[in-house]
C-alpha positions as CSV (number, residue, x, y, z in Angstrom):
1,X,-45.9,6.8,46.8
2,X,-43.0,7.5,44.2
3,X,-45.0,6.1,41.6
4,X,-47.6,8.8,42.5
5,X,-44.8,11.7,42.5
6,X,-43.4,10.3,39.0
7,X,-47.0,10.6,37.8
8,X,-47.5,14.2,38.9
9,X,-44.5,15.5,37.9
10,X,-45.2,13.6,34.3
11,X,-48.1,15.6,34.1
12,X,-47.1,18.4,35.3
13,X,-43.7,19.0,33.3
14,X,-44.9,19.0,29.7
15,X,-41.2,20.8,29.0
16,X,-39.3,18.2,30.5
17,X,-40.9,15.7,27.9
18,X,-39.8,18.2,25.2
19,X,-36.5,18.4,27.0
20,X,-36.0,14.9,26.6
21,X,-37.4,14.2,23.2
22,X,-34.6,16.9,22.0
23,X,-31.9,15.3,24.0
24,X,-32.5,12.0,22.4
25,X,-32.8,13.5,18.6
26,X,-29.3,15.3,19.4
27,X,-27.8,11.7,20.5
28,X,-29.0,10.4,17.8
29,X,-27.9,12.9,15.3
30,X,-24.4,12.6,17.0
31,X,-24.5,9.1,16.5
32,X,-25.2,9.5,12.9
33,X,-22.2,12.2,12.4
34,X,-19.9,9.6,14.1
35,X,-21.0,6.7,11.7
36,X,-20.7,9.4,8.9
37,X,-17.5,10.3,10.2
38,X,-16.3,6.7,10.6
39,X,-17.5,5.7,6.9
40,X,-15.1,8.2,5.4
41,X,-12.6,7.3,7.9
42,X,-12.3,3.7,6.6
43,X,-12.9,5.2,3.0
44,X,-10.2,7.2,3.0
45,X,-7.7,4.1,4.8
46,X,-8.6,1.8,2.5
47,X,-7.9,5.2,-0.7
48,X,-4.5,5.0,0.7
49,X,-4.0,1.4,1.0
50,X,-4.9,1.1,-2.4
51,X,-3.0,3.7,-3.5
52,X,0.3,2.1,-1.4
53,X,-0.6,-1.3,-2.6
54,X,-0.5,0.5,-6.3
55,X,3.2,2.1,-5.4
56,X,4.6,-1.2,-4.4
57,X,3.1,-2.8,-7.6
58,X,5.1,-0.4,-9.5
59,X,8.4,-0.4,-8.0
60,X,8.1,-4.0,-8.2
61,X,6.9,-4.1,-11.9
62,X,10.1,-1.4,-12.2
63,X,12.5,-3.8,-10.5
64,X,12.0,-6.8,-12.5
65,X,12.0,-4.4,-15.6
66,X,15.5,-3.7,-14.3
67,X,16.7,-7.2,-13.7
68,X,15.5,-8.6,-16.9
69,X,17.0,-5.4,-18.6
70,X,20.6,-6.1,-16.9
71,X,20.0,-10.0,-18.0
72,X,19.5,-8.9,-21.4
73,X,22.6,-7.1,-21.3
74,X,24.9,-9.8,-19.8
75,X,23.3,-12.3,-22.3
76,X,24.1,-10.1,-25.2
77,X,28.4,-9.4,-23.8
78,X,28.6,-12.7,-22.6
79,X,29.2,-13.7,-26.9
80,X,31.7,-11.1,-27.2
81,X,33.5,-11.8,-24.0
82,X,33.7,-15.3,-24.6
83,X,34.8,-14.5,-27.9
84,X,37.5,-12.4,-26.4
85,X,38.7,-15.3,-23.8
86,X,39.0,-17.6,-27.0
87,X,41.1,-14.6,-29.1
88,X,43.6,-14.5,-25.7
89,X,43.5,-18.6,-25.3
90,X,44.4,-18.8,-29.3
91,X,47.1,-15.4,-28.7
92,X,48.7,-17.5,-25.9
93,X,48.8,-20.7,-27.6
94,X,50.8,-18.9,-30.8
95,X,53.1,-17.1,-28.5
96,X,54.3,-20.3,-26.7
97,X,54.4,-21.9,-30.0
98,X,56.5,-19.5,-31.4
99,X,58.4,-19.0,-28.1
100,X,59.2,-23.0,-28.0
101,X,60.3,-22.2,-32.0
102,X,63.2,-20.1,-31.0
């Protein structure tokens, strides 16, 4: 008996057929925005991880710039100050001497 009642108002309704046809081509165009939507979601993360993983590239590249900038710098005083701790070692030395001399 319900199958019977289905079947008449199958017939019957051409609209609701229509109805439902549209319903299902709007879920499936929603469907398609949301993939859209998450495509340039995870487009756009992975933009800006690349673009963070780029900044921390740089600050490192600018950090070890740096350090091998100060070592250069202590390499090229550590000459003149061991230069200098030699001229006060010989200074002391020749005022004792000429201290014990008197």
């Amino acid at each position: 008996m319900l199958q019977a009642y289905r079947a008449a108002n199958d017939a019957n309704d051409p609209t609701r057929l229509a109805r439902q046809a549209e319903r299902v081509a709007l879920a499936q165009a929603r469907e398609a925005r949301q993939a859209e939507k998450a495509l340039l979601k995870a487009e756009a993360q992975a933009r800006l991880e690349a673009e963070k993983q780029e900044r921390q590239a740089a600050i490192a590249a600018a950090a070890q710039a740096e350090a091998e900038q100060r070592e250069a710098e202590a390499k090229s005083r550590r000459p003149v100050l061991d230069e200098a701790a030699r001229k006060a070692e010989r200074d002391r030395r020749y005022a004792n001497r000429k201290a014990r001399k008197r």
